[in-house]
N, C-alpha and C positions, 0 to 999 in steps of 0.2 A: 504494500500500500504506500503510496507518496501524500506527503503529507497534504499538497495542493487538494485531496479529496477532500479536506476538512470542512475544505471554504462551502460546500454544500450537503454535508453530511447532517443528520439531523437525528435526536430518540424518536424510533420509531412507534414508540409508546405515547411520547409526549411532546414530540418534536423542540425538547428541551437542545441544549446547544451540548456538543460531545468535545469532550479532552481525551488528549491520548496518550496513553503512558506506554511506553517503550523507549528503546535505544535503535536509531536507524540503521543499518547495514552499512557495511563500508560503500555502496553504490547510492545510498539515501534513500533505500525501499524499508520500509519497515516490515518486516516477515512476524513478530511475532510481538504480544502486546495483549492491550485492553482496550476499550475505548468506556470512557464512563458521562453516562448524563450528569450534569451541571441541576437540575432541577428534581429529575428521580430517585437520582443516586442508582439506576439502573446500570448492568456493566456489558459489555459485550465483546467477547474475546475476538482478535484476531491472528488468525491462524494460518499458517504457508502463506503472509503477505496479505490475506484476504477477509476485510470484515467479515463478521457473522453475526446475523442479527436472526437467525430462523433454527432452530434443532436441527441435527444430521436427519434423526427419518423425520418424513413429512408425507404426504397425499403426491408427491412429484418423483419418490426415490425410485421409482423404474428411469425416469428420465436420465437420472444422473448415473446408473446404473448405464445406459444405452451410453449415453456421451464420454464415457468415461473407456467403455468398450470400443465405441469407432470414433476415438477423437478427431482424426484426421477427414475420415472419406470426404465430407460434403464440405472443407473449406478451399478455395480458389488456390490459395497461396502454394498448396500442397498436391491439389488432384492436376493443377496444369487446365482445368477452364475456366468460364467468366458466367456462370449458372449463378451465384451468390450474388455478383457485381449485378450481374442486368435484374436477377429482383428485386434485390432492395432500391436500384433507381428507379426502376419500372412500380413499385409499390408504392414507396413514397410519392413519388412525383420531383424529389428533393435533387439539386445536383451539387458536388464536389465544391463552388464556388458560393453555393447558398451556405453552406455546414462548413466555410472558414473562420474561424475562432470561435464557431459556436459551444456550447457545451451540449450535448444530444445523449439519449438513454436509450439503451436496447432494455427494452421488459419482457425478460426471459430467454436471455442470451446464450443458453443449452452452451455446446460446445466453441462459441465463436465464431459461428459462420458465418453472420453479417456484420462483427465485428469485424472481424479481418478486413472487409472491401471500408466502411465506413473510418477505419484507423488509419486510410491510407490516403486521408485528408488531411487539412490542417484543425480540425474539431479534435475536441475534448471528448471522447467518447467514455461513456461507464456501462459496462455487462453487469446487468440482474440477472438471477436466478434464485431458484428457491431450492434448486438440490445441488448434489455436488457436483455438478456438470460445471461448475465456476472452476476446480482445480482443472480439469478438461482443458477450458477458455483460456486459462494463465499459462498453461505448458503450450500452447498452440501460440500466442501471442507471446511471451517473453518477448522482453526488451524493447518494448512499445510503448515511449514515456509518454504516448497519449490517451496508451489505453489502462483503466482504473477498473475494477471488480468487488462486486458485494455479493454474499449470501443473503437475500431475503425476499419476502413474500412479497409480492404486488398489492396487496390489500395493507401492507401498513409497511409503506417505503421508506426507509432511513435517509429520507432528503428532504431539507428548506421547502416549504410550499414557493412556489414559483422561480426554483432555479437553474430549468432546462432551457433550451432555446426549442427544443425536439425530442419528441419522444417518436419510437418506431416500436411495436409490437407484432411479430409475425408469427401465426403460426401457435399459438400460448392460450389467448383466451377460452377457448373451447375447451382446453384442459384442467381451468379452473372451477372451485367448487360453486361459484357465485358469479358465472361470466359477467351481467349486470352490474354489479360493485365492481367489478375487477376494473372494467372498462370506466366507470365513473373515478376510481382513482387515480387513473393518468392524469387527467387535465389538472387536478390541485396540483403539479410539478410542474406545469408549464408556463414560464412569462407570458405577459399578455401578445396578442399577435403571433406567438409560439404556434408549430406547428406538432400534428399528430398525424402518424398512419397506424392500420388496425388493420391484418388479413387475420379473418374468421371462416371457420367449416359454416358451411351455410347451410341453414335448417328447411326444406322443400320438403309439402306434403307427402314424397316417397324414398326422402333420406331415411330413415328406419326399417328399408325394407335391404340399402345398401350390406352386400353381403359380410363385411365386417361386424356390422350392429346385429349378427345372428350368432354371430358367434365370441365377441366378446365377454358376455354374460358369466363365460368358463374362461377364456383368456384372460382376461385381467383378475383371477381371483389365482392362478395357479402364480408359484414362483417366478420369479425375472430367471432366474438359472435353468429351471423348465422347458419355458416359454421358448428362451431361446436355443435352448438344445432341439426342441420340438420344430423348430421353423427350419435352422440347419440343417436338420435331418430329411425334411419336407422337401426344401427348396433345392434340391436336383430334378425332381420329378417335375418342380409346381413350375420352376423357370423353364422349364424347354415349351411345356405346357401350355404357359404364359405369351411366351416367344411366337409359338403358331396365334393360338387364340385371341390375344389383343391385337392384332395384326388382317385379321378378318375383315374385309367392310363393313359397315353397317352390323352387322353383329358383335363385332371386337367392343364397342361402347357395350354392349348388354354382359360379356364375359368379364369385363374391367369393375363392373357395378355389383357381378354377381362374385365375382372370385377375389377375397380376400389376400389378393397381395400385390404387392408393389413392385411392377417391374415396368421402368420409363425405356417400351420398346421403342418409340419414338424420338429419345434423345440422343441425337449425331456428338454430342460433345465429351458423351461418355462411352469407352470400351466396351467390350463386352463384360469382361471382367470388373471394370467397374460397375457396369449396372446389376453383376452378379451381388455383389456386395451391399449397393443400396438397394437391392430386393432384401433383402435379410434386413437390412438395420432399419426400414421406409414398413416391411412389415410388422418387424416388433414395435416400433411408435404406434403401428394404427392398431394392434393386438394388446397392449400390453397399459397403458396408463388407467387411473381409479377413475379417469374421468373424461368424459368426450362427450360435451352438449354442443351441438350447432347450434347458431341462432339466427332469425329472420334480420334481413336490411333495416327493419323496422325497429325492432330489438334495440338495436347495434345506435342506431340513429337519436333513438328514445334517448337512452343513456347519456351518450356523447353530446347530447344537446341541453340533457339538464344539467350536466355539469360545466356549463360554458364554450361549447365548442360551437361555432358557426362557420358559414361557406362548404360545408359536410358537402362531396361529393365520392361517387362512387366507381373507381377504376378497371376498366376493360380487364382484367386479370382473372387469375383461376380463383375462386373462393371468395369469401366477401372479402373486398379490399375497400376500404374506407377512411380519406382522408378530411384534414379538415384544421379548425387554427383555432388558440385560445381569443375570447371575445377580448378586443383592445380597450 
């Protein structure tokens, strides 16, 4: 942790002002310490360099169980494409010269994947997460004195009410236990005029019939260790399988919708080999988390407007992607 995170660090409890007690590294990273409210007397350890403000298990530990297992696959820097880069601009709407000197949040920054392209700015950027997918983010990013990491929940964030310029969430909110609140606690981090983006699993009268939501009911109750021994063992048969089947006309949509797994036969930018791999790691995310609510544009909009966000539009993208800017 660098000490410059202080200037927006905040008790998540009581958004009391934090002190930190340690001794810096000979580089000026603090690896290990405390951080104490000023007002609670609340304390919060920091650990391999990285606040913690959330318990090790949580409602998220598959996640950090998954990111922790394929640190590398889905980030640019390491696989040799630009998959990360063009979504997060294509999501946001945001470019390279809007996010100079800005300070911006990824909420629920899993392994660093859009940190990686968004660090490669002149922005302040900080990784949330709620599991331990944050140790993932820091061994993937080392030595990026723009990029900063926390442990903690979306629902009670350990920062300054209005001290982002940007927040970006991709990908997170459906996984949470209360999408609604989840989604109404961005904008209290956002300056006025600040912007936000939000991709969400979108909720249509015959998402529940998607073949994942038949079978989750038993996936997500078995072990992370299980689970994914069972996909492993699966995924020679279910890829070649996939390989023909999604690749169909007009049919290949109904076997994508009906067959529980993930294999992007379509993406030129990945190997085969590669898309072997994010068949496995793209299956266990959609098999394996305590939680996976879509929600309607409507929902999403609701939310994002009672808590001050206006201009709300909605991006040609896969999934609900919606952006939009805190009221000036």
């Amino acid at each position: 942790m660098q000490r410059k995170l202080l200037q927006i660090l905040a008790c998540p409890a009581c958004l009391g002002e934090l002190t930190c007690t340690a001794a810096p590294s000979a580089g000026g990273e603090i690896e290990d310490g405390a951080l104490t409210c000023a007002a609670c007397q609340k304390s919060y350890p920091i650990i391999e360099g990285i606040p913690r403000f959330v318990p090790v298990d949580n409602y998220a530990s598959s996640f950090g169980y998954q990111w922790n297992l394929f640190r590398q696959e889905q980030i640019d820097s390491t696989n040799g494409t630009r998959l990360s880069e063009q979504r997060l601009y294509s999501e946001t709407g945001w470019t390279k010269e809007w996010m100079r000197g800005k300070w911006v949040l990824d909420a629920g920054c899993g392994a660093g994947r859009f940190l990686d392209v968004s660090s490669n700015t002149e922005a302040q950027v900080v990784g949330m997460d709620i599991s331990s997918a944050v140790v993932a983010a820091k061994a993937n990013l080392a030595g990026r004195r723009n990029v900063h990491l926390v442990q903690a929940s979306i629902y009670e964030p350990p920062f300054r009410p209005e001290c982002f310029d940007g927040v970006y969430c991709i990908g997170v909110i459906q996984h949470t236990p209360d999408p609604p609140r989840a989604l109404r606690s961005l904008p209290k981090l956002l300056k006025a005029a600040g912007r936000i983006a939000v991709t969400i699993y979108e909720r249509k009268p015959w998402t529940r019939l998607y073949g994942k939501y038949l079978v989750r009911p038993v996936t997500k109750r078995l072990s992370d260790q299980t689970l994914l021994r069972s996909i492993k063992g699966l995924m020679p048969i279910l890829f070649p399988l996939t390989e023909i089947a999604f690749r169909i006309p007009l049919a290949g949509r109904l076997f994508i919708f009906a067959i529980p797994v993930a294999n992007y036969v379509n993406e030129r930018q990945l190997s085969w080999r590669d898309r072997y791999s994010w068949a496995i790691l793209d299956t266990f995310d959609m098999l394996s988390p305590q939680y996976d609510q879509p929600q309607t544009q409507q929902e999403v909009e609701q939310a994002l407007a009672g808590a001050g966000i206006v201009d709300l539009q909605r991006l040609p993208n896969a999934g609900l992607n919606i952006t939009g800017k805190k009221r000036a």
